[in-house]
N, C-alpha and C positions, 0 to 999 in steps of 0.2 A: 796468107799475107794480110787481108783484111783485120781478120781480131787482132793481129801482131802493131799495125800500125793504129788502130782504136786505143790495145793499150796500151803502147807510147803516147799518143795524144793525153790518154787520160791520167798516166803519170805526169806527164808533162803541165798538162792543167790543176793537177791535184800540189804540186811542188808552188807555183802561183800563188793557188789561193792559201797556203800554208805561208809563204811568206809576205803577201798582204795580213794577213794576221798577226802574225809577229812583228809587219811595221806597225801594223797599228795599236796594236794594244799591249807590245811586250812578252806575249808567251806564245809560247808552240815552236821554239826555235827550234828541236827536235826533228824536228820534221822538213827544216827548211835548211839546201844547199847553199842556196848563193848566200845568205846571213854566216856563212864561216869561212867564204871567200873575200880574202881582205882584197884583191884589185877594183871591187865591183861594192867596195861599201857606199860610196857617193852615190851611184845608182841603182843600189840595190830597191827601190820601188820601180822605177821604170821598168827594170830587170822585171819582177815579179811580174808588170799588166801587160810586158812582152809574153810571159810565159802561157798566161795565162788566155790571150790571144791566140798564140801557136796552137796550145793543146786542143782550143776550143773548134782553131781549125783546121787540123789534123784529124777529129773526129768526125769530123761533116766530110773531111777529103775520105775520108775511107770508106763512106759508103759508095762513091763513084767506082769503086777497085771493083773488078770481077772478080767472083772468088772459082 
């Protein structure tokens, strides 16, 4: 259960900083979800340093998990 939630955290973190990159500079939209999600383009930054939060603390939560 531990690795499993580390790597959703780290998908989840890794989708983030793929779409701060694509706000910021234009490319890597490949790699990033919410950029093809039309409800969420007005927030689509927010969205990302949400993600990007989640994931970061979703991998600190998993180390409290007994494996």
């Amino acid at each position: 259960m531990k690795k499993c939630v580390e790597t959703v955290g780290f998908l989840v973190f890794l989708q983030g900083v793929a779409g701060l990159l694509y706000e910021w500079t234009g490319w890597f939209r490949l790699g990033t979800l919410v950029a093809r999600l039309d409800f969420l383009q007005g927030y689509a930054l927010f969205v990302h340093i949400v993600l990007v939060v989640t994931g970061g603390a979703l991998m600190v939560a998993a180390d409290s998990i007994r494996s």
